[in-house]
RODOPA-897312 format. One record per residue (C-alpha): residue number from 1; x, y negated, z negated. Coordinates in nm, 2 decimals, decimal comma. Layout:
# RODOPA-897312
> n:px:py:pz
> NUM:X:Y:Z
...
//
This chain:
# RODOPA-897312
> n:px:py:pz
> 1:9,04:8,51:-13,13
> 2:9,20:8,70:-12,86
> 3:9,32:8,55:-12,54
> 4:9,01:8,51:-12,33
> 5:9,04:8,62:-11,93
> 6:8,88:8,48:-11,65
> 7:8,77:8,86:-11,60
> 8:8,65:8,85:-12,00
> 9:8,43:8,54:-11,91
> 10:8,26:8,67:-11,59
> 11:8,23:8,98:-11,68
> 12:8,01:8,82:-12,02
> 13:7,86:8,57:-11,77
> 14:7,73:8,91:-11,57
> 15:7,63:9,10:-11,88
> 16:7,42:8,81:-12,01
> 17:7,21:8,67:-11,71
> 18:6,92:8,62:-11,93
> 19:7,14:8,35:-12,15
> 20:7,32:8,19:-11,90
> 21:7,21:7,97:-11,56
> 22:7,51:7,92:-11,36
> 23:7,57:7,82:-11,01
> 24:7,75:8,04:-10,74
> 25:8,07:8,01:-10,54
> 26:7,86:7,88:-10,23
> 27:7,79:7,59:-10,50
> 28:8,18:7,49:-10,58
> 29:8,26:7,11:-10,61
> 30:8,51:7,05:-10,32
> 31:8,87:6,93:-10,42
> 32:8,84:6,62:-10,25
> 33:8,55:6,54:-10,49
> 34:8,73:6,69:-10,79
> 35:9,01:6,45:-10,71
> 36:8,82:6,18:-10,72
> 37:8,69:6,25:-11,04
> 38:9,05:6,29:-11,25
> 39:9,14:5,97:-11,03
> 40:8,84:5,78:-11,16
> 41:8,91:5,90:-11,53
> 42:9,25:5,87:-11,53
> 43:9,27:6,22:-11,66
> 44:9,34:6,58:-11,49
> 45:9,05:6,85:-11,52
> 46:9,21:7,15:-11,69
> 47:9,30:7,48:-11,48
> 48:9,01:7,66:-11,66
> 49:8,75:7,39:-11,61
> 50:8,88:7,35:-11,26
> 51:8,80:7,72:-11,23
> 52:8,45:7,67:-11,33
> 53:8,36:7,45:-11,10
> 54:8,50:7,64:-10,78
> 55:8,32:7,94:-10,89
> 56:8,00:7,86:-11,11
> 57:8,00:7,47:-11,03
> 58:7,70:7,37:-11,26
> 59:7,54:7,57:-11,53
> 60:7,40:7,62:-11,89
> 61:7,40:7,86:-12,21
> 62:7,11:7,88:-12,40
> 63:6,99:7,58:-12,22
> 64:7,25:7,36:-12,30
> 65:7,41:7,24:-12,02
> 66:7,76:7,20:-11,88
> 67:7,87:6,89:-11,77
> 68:8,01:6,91:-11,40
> 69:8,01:6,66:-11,11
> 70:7,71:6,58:-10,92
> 71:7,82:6,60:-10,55
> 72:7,53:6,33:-10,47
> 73:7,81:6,07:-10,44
> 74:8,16:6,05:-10,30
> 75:8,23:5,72:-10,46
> 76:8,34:5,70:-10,81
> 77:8,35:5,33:-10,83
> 78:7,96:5,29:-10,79
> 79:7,87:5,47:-11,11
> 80:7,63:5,20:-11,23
> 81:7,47:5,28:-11,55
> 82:7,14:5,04:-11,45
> 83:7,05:5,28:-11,20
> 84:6,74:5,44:-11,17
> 85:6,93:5,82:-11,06
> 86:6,97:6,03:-11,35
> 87:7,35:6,14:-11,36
> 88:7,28:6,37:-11,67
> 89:7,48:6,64:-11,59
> 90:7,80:6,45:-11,42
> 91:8,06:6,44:-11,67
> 92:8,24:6,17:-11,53
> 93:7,91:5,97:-11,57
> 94:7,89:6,09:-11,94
> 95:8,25:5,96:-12,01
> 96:8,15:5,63:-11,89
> 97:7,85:5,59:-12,14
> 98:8,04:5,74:-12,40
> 99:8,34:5,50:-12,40
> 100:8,09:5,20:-12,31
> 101:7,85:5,30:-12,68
> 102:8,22:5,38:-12,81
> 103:8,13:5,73:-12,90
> 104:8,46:5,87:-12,76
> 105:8,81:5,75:-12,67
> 106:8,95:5,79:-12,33
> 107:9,17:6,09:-12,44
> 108:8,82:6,23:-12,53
> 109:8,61:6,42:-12,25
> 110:8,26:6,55:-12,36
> 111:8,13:6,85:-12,17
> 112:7,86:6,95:-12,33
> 113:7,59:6,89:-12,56
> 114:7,40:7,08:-12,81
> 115:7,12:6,95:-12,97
> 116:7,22:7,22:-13,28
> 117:7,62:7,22:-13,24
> 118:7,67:6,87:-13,13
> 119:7,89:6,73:-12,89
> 120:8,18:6,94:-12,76
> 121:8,50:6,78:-12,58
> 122:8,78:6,85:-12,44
> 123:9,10:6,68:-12,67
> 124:9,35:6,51:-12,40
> 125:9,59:6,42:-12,71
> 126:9,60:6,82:-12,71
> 127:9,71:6,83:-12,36
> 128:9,95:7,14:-12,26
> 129:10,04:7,37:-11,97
> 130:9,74:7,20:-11,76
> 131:9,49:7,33:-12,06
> 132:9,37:7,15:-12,37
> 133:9,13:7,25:-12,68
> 134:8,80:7,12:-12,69
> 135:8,69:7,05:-13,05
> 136:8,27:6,93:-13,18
> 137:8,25:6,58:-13,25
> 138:8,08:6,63:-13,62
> 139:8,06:6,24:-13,72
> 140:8,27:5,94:-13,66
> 141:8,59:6,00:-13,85
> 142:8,59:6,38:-13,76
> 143:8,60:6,67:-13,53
> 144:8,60:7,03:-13,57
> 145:8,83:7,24:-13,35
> 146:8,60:7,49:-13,16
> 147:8,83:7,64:-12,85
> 148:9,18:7,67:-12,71
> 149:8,99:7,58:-12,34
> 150:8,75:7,63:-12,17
> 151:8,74:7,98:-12,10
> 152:8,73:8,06:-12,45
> 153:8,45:7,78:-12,50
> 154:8,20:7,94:-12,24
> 155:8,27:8,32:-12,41
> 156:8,20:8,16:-12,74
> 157:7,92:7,96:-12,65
> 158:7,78:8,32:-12,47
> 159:7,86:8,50:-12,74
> 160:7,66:8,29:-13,00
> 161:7,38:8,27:-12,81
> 162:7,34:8,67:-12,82
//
């Protein structure tokens, strides 16, 4: 696949309103809050996924949704998983399950589930140039490589859904 541009992704995100339900600028998760997240992890977001959240913050393809961060909380050391608030969406949150059902490592960061495709996640063994691919978890002992980041995961993901 050819490189794929911030430009190549709005520009599909635009031509494809009717696929896609994405936040707005005026929606952006603060840095402070971002910070707190890769703190929490242990890992840095990538530039692209960075990216998304200053300018689309939240969002979904076909109705699959995007893991983000849910700005109800400042706090990442109160994630409680016998809670009765539903942190769905908050990837951070969805790391935490993960690694507690060991369903991922900690160099594994899912952001997205498909109920068709399966879970996609971002490979920090991969990690590069502040970018790293993000591959479908197909079943225990394998994963599939699916992007080169996550630019070129939301044009694919747009793209498929068309």
């Amino acid at each position: 696949m050819k490189h794929i541009s911030k430009n190549d992704v709005i520009n599909l995100i635009e031509q494809n309103q009717d696929l896609v339900d994405f936040g707005t600028a005026e929606d952006a998760v603060s840095t402070l809050h971002i910070k707190k997240a890769e703190d929490f992890l242990g890992l840095p977001f990538t530039d692209s996924y960075k990216w998304f959240l200053n300018h689309y913050a939240r969002g979904s393809i076909c109705g699959d949704e995007i893991f983000s961060l849910n700005d109800s909380f400042d706090y990442y050391d109160s994630y409680d998983s016998n809670t009765d608030i539903l942190y769905g969406e908050d990837i951070v949150y969805n790391h935490i399950v993960n690694l507690k059902n060991k369903l991922t490592t900690d160099k594994q960061l899912a952001v997205c589930h498909s109920d068709i495709d399966g879970e996609f996640f971002f490979d920090y063994t991969k990690y590069e140039n502040n970018e790293c691919p993000i591959y479908i978890y197909w079943s225990k002992d394998e994963s599939i490589f699916y992007a080169q980041n996550f630019l070129e995961f939301l044009y694919k993901r747009i793209k498929e859904c068309q």
